[in-house]
C-alpha positions as CSV (number, residue, x, y, z in Angstrom):
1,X,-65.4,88.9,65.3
2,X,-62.3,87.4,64.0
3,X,-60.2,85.6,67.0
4,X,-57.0,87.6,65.7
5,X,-58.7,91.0,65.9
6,X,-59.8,90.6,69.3
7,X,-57.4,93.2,70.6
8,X,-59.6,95.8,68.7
9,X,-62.9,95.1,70.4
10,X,-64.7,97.7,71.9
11,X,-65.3,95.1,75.0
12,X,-61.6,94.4,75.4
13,X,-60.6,98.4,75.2
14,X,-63.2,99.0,78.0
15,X,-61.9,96.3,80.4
16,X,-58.1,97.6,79.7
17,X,-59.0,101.2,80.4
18,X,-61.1,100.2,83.5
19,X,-57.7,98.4,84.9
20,X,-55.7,101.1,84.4
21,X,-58.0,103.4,85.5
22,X,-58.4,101.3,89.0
23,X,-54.6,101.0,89.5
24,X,-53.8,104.5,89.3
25,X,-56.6,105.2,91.2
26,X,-55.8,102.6,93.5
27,X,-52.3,104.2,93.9
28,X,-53.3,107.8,94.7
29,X,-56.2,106.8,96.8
30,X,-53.9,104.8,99.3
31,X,-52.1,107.8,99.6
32,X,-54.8,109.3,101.8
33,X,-55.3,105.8,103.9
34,X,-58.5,105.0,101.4
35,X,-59.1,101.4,99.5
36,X,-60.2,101.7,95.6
37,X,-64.1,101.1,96.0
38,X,-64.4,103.0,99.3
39,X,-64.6,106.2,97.8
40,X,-67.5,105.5,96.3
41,X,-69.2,104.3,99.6
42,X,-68.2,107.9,101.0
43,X,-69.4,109.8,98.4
44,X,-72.9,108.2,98.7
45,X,-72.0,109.3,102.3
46,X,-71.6,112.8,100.9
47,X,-75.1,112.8,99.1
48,X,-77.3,111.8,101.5
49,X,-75.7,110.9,105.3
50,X,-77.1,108.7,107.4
51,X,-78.0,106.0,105.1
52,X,-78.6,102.1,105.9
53,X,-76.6,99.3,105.2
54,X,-79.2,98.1,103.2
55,X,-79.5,101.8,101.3
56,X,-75.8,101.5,100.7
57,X,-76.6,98.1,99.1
58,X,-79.1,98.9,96.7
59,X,-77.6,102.2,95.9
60,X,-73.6,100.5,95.3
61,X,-74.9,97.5,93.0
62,X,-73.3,95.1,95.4
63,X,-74.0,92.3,97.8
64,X,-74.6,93.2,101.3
65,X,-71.2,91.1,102.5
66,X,-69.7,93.9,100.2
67,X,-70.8,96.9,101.9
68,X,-71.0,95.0,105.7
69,X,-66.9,94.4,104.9
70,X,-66.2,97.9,103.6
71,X,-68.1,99.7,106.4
72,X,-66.3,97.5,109.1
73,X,-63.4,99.1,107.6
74,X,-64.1,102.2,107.0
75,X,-65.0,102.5,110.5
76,X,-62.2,101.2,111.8
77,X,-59.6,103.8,110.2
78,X,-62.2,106.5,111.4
79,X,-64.4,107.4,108.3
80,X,-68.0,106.3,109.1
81,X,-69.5,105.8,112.4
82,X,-72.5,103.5,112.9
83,X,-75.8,105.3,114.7
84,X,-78.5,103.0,115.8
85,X,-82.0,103.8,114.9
86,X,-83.8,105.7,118.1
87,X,-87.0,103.5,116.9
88,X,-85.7,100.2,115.6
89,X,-82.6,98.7,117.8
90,X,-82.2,96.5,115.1
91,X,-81.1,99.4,112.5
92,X,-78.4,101.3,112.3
93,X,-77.7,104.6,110.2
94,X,-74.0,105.2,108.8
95,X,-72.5,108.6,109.3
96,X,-69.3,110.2,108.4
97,X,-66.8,111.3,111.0
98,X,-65.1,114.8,110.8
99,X,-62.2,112.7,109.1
100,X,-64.8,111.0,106.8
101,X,-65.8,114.5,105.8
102,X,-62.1,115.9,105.1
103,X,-62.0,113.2,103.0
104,X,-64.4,114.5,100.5
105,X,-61.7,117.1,99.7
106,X,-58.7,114.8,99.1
107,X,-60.9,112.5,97.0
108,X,-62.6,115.2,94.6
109,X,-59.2,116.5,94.3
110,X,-57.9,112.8,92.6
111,X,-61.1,112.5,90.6
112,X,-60.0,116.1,88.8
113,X,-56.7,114.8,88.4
114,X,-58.0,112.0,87.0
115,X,-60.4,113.4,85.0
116,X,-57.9,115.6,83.7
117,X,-55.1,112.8,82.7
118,X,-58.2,110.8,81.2
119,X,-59.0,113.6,78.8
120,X,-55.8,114.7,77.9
121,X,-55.7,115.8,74.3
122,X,-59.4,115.8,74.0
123,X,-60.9,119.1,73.0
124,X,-64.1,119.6,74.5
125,X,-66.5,119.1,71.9
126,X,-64.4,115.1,72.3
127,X,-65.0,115.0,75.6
128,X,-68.7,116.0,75.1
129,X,-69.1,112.9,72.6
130,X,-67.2,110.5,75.1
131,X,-69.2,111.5,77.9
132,X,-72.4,111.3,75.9
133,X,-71.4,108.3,74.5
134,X,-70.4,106.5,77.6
135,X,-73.6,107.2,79.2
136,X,-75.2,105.3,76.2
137,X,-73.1,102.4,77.0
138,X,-73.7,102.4,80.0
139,X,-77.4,102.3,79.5
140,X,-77.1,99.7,76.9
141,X,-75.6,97.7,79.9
142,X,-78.0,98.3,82.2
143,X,-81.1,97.2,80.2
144,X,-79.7,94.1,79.3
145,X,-80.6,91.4,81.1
């Protein structure tokens, strides 16, 4: 692709729409005392409590200093809780708190708004392709090596 024409790549759009899709997320998220990235670690939280550190891991895509930082946090505003294993001492479950659980709410409620402002002026049948097609990306990205 031609250097001046760079601005039109498909890679370049993605990366802009991912930042401003993080700020404002970023911005609506602090208002209910949650970090950009956390939500996600809640909402595995929301599928299946009681997970490892080690679950979180493999099931975030990120390295463990990732998820040990983010549930140190998380537990210190009151979100998670850490339960140790009744058979291994040397495990420890993650749970959510009665706050942690409120959350769930507050967040869903962003991610419509969200959704919504990101398909604005889409009719359905667009939003249909875009989802389809994003998946495909997606894919594409994770069988590369």
């Amino acid at each position: 692709m031609n250097d001046t024409h760079d601005y039109e790549s498909i890679n370049l759009l993605l990366r802009r729409i991912c930042q401003a899709q993080r700020n404002q997320m970023s911005e609506a998220l602090a208002d209910i005392g949650v970090y950009a990235g956390q939500e996600m670690f809640l909402w595995h939280l929301w599928q299946e409590e009681g997970l490892t550190q080690s679950q979180l891991v493999e099931r975030m895509c990120v390295q463990p200093p990732t998820v040990s930082k983010m549930l140190d946090r998380l537990e210190k505003v009151g979100l998670v809780e850490r339960r140790s294993d009744a058979s291994n001492n040397h495990l420890s479950h993650v749970y959510l708190t009665e706050l942690g659980k409120v959350r769930q709410h507050d967040v869903r409620a962003i991610w419509t708004t969200m959704e919504q402002q990101l398909t604005q002026g889409l009719s359905i049948e667009e939003r249909i392709v875009l989802r389809r097609l994003l998946l495909q990306v997606h894919e594409n990205l994770m069988r590369s090596p």
